[in-house]
TIVO-440653 format. One line per field, with one value per residue (C-alpha): residue number from 0; residue in one letter; x, y, z. Coordinates in pm, 1 decimal. Each point is the difference from the previous one (the first is absolute). Example, Ala and Ser with C-alpha at 12.3 -4.5 7.8 and 13.67 -1.06 7.14 Angstrom:
# residues 2
resi <- [0;1]
resn <- [A;S]
u <- [1230.0;137.0]
v <- [-450.0;344.0]
w <- [780.0;-66.0]
# end
This chain:
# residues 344
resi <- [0;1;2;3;4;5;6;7;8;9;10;11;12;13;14;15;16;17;18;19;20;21;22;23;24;25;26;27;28;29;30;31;32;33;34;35;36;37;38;39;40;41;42;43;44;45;46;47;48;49;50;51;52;53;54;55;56;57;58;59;60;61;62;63;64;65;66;67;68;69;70;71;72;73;74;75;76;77;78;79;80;81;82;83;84;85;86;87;88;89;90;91;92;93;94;95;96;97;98;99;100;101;102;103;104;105;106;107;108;109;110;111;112;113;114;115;116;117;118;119;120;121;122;123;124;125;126;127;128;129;130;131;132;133;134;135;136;137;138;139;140;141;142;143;144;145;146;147;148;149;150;151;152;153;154;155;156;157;158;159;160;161;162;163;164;165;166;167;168;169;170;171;172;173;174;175;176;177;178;179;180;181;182;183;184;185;186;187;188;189;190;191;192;193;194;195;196;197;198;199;200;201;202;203;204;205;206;207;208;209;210;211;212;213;214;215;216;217;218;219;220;221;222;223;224;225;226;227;228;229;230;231;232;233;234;235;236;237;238;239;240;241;242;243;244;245;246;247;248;249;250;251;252;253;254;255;256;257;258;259;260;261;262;263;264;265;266;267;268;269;270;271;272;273;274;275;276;277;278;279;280;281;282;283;284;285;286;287;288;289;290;291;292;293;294;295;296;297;298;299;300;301;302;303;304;305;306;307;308;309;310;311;312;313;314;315;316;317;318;319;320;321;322;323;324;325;326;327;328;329;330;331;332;333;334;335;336;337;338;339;340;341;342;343]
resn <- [X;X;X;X;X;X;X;X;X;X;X;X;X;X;X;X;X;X;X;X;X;X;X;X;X;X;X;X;X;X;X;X;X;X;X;X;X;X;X;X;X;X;X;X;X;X;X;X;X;X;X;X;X;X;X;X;X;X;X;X;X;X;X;X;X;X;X;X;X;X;X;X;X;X;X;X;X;X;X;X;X;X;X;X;X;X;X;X;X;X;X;X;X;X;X;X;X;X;X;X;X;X;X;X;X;X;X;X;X;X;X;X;X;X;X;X;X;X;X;X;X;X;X;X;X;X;X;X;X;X;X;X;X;X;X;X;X;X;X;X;X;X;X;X;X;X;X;X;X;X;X;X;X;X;X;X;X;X;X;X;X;X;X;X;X;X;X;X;X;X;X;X;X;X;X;X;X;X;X;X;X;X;X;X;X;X;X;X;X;X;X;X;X;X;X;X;X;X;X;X;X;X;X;X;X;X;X;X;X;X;X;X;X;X;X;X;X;X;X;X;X;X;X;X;X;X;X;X;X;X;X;X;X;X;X;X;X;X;X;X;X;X;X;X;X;X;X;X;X;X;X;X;X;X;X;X;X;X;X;X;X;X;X;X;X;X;X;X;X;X;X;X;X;X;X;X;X;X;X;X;X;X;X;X;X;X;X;X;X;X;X;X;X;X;X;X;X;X;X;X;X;X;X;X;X;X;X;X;X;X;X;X;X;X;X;X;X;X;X;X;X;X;X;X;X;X;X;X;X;X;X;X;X;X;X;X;X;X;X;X;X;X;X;X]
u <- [-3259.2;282.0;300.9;323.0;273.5;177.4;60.8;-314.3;12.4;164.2;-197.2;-320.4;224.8;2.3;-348.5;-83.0;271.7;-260.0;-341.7;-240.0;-107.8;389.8;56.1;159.7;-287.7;90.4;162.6;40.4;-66.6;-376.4;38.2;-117.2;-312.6;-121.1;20.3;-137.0;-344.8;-25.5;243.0;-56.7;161.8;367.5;18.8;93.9;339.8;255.6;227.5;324.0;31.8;222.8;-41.2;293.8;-78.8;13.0;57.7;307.0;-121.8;-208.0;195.7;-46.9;-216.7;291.1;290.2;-335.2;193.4;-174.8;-127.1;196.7;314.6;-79.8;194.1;-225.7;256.3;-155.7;-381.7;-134.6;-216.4;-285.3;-47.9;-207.7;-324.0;-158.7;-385.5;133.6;-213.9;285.2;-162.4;277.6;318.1;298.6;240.7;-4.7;327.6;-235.5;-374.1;-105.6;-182.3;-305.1;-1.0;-35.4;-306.5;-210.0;69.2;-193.4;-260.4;-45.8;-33.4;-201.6;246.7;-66.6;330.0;303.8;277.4;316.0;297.0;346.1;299.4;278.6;-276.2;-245.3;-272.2;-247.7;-370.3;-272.5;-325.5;-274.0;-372.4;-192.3;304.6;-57.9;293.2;-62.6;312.5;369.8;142.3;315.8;151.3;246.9;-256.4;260.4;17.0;-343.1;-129.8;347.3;-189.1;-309.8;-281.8;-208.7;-353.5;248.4;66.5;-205.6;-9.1;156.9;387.1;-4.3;-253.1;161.6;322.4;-223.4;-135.0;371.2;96.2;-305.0;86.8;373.0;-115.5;-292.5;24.7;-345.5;-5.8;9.3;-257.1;-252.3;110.2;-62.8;-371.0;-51.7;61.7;-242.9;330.7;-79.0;-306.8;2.9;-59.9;362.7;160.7;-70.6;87.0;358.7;57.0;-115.7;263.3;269.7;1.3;32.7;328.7;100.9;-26.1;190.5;312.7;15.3;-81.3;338.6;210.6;296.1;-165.4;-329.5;-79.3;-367.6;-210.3;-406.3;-140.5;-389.2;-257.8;205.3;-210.0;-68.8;126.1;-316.4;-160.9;144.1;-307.2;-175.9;219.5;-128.0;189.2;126.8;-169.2;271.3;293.1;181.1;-157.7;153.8;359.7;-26.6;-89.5;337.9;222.6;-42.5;145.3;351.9;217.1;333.5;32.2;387.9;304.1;-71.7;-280.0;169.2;-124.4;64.3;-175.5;8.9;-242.3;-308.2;-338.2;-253.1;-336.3;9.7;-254.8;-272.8;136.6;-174.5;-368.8;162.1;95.8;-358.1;-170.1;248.8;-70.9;292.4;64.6;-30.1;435.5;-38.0;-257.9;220.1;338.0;-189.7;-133.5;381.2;59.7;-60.2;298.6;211.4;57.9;360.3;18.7;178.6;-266.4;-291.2;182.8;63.1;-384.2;-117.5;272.9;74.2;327.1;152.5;-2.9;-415.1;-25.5;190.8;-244.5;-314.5;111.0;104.5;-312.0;-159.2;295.0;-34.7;-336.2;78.7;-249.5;321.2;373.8;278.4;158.2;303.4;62.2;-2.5;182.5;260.2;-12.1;327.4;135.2;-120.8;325.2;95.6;-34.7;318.7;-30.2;-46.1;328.7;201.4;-121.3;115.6;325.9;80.2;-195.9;-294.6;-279.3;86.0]
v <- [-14728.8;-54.8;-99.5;279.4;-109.2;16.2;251.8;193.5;-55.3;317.1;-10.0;92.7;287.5;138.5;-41.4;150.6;322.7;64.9;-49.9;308.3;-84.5;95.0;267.4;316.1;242.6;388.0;89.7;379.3;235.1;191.7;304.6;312.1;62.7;-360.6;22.0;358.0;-152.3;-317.6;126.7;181.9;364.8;-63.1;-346.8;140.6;76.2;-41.0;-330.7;45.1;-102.5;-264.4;-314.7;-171.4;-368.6;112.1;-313.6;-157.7;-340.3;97.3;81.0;222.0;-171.9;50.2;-218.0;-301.9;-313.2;-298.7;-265.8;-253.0;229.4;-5.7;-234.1;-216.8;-87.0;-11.0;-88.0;-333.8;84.8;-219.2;-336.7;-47.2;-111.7;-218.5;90.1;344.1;265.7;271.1;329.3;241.8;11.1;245.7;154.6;293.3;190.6;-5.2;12.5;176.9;-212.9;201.9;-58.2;-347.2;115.2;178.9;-241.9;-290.6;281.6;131.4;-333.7;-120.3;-286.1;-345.0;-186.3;56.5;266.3;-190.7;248.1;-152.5;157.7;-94.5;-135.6;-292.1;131.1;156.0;-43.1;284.4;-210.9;202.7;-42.5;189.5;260.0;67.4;-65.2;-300.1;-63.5;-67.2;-325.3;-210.5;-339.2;183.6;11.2;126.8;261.0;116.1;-18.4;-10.3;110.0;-157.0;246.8;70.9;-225.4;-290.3;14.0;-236.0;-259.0;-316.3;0.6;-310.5;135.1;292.5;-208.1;-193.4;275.6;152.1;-351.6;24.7;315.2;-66.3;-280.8;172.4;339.4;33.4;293.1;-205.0;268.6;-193.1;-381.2;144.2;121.9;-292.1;-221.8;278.0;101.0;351.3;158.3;74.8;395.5;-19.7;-236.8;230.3;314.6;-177.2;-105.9;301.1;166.6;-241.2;3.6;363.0;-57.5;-239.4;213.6;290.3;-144.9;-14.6;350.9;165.5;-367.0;111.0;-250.0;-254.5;-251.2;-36.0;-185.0;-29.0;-363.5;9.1;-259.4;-117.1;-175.2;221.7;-164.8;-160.9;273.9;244.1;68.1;102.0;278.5;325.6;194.3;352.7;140.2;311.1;-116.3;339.7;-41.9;-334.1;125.2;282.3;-190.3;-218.3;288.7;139.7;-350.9;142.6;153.6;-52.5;115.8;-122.5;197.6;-41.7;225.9;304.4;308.6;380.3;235.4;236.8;-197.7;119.1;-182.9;10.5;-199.1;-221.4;-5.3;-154.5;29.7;257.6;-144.9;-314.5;131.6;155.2;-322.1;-196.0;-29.8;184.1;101.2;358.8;21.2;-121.3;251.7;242.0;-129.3;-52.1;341.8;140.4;-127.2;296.4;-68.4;318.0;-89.1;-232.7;-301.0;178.1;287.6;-229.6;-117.7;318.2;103.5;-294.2;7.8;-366.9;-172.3;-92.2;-384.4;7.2;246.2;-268.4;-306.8;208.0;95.3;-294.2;-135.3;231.8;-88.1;-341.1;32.4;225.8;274.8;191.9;72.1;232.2;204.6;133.7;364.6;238.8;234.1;-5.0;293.3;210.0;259.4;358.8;200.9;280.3;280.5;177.7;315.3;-238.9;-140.0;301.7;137.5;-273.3;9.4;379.0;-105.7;244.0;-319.2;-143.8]
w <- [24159.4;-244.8;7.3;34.6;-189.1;-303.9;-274.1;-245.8;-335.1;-183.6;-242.6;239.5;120.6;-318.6;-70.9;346.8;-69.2;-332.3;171.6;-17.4;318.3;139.6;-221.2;211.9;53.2;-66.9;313.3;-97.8;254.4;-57.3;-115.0;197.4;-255.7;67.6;369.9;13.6;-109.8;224.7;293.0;353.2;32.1;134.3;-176.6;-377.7;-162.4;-256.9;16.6;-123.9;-417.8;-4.4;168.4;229.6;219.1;361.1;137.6;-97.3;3.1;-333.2;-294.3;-295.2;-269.2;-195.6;200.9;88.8;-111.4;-239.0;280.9;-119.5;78.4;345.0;204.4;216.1;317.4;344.3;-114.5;-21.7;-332.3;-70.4;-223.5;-306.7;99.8;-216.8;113.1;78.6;-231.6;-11.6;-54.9;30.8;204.4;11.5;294.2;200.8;-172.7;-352.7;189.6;346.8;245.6;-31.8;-351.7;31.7;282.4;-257.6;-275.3;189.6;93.7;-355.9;-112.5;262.8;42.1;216.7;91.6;224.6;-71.1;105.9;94.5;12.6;227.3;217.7;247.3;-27.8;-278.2;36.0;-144.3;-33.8;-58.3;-187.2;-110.4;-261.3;-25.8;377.4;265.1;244.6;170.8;31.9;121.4;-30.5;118.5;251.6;260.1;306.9;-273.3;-12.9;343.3;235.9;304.4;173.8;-60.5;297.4;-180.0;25.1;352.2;98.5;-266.0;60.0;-82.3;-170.6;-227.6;-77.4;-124.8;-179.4;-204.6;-41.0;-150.7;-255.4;-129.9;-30.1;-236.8;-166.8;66.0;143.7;252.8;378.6;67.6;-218.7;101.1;352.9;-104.5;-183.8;314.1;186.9;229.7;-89.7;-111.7;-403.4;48.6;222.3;-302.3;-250.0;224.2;66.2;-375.6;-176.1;283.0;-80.8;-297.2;-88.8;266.6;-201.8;-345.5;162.2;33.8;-433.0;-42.5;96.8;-115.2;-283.0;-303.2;44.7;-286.4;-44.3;-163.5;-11.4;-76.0;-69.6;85.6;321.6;255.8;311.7;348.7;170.4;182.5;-199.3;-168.5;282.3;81.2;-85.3;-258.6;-58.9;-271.8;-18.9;-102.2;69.6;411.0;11.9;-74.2;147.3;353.6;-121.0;-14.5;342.2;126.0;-176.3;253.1;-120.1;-449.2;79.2;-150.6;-361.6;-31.3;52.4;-58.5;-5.7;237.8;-281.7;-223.8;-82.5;13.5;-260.6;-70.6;-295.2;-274.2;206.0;330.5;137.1;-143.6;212.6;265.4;65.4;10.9;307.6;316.3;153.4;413.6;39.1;38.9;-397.0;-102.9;142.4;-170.3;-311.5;31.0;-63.3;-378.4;-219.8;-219.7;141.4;369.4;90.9;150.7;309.1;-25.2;113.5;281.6;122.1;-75.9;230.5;204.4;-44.7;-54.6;-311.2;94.9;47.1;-289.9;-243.2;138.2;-66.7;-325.6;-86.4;7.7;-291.5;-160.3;38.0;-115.5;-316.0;148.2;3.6;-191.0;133.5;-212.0;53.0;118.5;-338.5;197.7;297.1;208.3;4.3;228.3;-135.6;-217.9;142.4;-216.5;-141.3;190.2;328.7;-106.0;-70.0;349.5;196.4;-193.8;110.8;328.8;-43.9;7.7;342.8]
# end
């Protein structure tokens, strides 16, 4: 794995901010007359005409600063690699996660995505554009409890294997099936598991630096792991880790979610539980934030982590409300009664 300090060129954030394979995909809402031909009964409608970020932590294209105008205080930012092969790189107040996600899978990408915060960094490995896992050196960080497959394997051992990845980065899972302590179906059970763990806690993080270096050798064993093929499966199974989006995602109950371009083809194809099928089941571009809690009967805390999610996967936008309701006027008749005290 490589190494975790040090500052990127900016050079290669410019070049990354240009790349066609980052450039911001059409996130207008679909418009009732291309839904009406692909989508259920119930499931069309009108989103609002103007767009509006929902979640504060995304600004308006508009007010996006130049990368090198972004301060870089409290992340350790990575050092030029001189083997490193640099294919793009970028942070998460210019470029969503998930578009960083689809980038290796459109390109079919084989290398580690390396995601830099106010934690130890974290590194997505990849193969043929399809996700293997997520690691990092911090090893109390990845695995902080004792899973039940490791009960009884030798202590020592287990240190061992925490030692190796905290100088490698090689899931302890793998050392541990390498050394036949655990059987290599339960390794790659625990590190797919893990890993996506791992990966949640960057989703809902104010500003990750990223950065994906091609042609990096794969941990040993890591080849033998099986790989998710969907890339939008994979994140999804991340995101429902996230249980705390913190206070700067706010958002208002009033907002109004819509499907994006392709969201609603993409939506179609995940594997979601039958409580997402539902939720998703409620964006048809009229109905409030507030309104589909009430409709499920669920509260606005579990309401903003499953939307969140589509959010966080650019399935879906929220608008905000085109209208507010107000109380009704009384009439001027109504008024003149009540004022000679005839409308009582």
């Amino acid at each position: 794995m490589p190494n975790s300090s040090g500052e990127p060129k900016s050079e290669a954030l410019d070049e990354a901010s240009n790349r066609e394979d980052l450039d911001r995909t059409d996130s207008q809402p679909v418009s009732e007359e291309e839904k009406t031909a692909s989508e259920e009964p119930g499931m069309a409608a009108e989103a609002p005409a103007q767009s509006q970020d929902w979640w504060s932590a995304s600004p308006p294209t508009a007010d996006w600063p130049h990368p090198a105008a972004v301060p870089n205080t409290d992340i350790d930012l990575p050092k030029e690699s001189g083997t490193a092969d640099v294919y793009f790189c970028g942070h998460t107040t210019l470029f969503p996660l998930n578009r960083a996600l689809q980038a290796i899978a459109k390109e079919k990408l084989t290398g580690s995505l390396r995601a830099f915060w106010d934690q130890e960094p974290i590194d997505l490995l990849a193969q043929n554009g399809e996700i293997l896992f997520a690691t990092t050196r911090a090893s109390e960080r990845y695995c902080p409890d004792t899973p039940a497959a490791l009960a009884n394997v030798d202590s020592e051992m287990v240190a061992k294997a925490r030692a190796e990845q905290s100088e490698t980065g090689v899931p302890l899972f793998l050392t541990l099936a390498r050394e036949e302590a655990i059987t290599r179906q339960a390794a790659e059970e625990l590190t797919h598991h893990y890993g996506q763990k791992l990966f949640s806690h960057l989703w809902p993080a104010p500003r990750v630096w990223f950065m994906f270096e091609k042609n990096v050798e794969l941990p040993s064993g890591g080849r033998e792991v099986s790989p998710e093929p969907d890339v939008d499966d994979w994140a999804l199974e991340s995101l429902r880790f996230v249980q705390d989006l913190g206070d700067h995602l706010s958002f208002d109950p009033r907002a109004i979610p819509a499907y994006t371009k392709d969201g609603f083809e993409r939506v179609r194809k995940l594997q979601l539980t039958s409580d997402e099928a539902q939720f998703a089941s409620q964006f048809n571009g009229v109905r409030s934030v507030q309104q589909i809690a009430k409709n499920l009967r669920l509260d606005l805390k579990v309401v903003r982590l499953r939307l969140f999610r589509f959010v966080a996967l650019e399935i879906v936008e929220c608008w905000p409300a085109s209208t507010v309701t107000k109380p009704e006027r009384k009439s001027i008749f109504q008024r003149l009664s009540r004022s000679i005290g005839l409308g009582r």
